[in-house]
N, C-alpha and C positions, 0 to 999 in steps of 0.2 A: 192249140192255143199256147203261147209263150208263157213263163213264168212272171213277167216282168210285163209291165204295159210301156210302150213307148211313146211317148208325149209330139206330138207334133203343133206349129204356130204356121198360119200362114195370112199374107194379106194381101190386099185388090183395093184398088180405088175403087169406089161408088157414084156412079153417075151422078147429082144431087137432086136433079129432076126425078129419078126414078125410085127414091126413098119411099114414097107411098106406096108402089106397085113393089116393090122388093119386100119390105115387112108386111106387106098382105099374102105374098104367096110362102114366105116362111112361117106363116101362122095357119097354112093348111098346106104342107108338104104333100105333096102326092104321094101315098100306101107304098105306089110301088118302090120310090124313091129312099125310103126310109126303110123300108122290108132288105133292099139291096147293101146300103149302109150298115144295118146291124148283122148283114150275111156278109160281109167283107172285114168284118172283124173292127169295126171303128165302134169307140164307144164316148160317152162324153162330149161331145160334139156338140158347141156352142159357137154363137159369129155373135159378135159385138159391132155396133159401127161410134163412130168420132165426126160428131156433126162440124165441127171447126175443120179436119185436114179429107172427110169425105174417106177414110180408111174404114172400111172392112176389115177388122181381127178375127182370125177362125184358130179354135184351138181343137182339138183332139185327141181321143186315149187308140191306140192301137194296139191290141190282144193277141192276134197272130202271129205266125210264123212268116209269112212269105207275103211282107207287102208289094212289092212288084206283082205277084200275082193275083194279089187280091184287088189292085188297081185296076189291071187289064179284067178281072170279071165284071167291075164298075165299071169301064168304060163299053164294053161289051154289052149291057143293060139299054135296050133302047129308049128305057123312060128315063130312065140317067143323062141320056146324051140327048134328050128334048129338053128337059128341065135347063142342062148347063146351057146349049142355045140360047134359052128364055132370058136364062140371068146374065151368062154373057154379055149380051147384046147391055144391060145397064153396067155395063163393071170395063173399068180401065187396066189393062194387069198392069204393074210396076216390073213387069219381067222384058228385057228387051229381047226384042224375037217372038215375042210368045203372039201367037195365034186365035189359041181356044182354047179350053178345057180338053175337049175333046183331042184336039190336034196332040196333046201331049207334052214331049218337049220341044221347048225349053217348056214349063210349069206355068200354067194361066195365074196362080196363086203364086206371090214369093214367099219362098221359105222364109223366117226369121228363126236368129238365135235364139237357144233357151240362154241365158246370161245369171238365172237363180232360181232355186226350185225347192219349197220346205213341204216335206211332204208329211 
């Protein structure tokens, strides 16, 4: 585990039809999906949406040492890579190129700057 937690932001369009199927399945995560997440060292992990622009904000704390590798164990996780299919399919990425989740890069999620941070 790192000394320091490293903050990450990222966003995704939201289909707007799919807004009720979207907060219904994030209000019963599947075990295993969540079990993966906190063995891959993310903590803090909240999504916001903005009903006016359809943007998806995901923010999270990262504890570990070796994020690339802790990504590839997530991606590796086949309930991981059901679940992103599931949500994929309602989500537009703002990444040009980007594919999937799954697919990798370029990033299904854009990164966004941290720009201020009082901690």
């Amino acid at each position: 585990m790192s000394q320091t937690a490293r903050r990450f932001a990222q966003i995704v369009k939201l289909k707007p039809q799919y807004l009720a199927e979207y907060k219904q399945v994030h209000a019963r995560v599947w075990p295993d999906v969540l079990k993966q997440i906190q063995e891959c060292n993310i903590r803090d992990y909240s999504i916001f949406y903005d009903d006016q622009s359809h943007i998806l904000f995901a923010s999270f704390k990262y504890i570990g040492s070796d994020y690339s590798g802790d990504m590839e164990k997530m991606k590796a996780n086949p309930r991981v890579r059901e679940w992103w299919k599931m949500t994929d399919a309602w989500q537009e990425s703002l990444v040009p190129g980007a594919v999937s989740s799954e697919a990798g890069e370029p990033s299904w999620w854009k990164p966004v700057e941290e720009v201020f941070y009082q901690p």
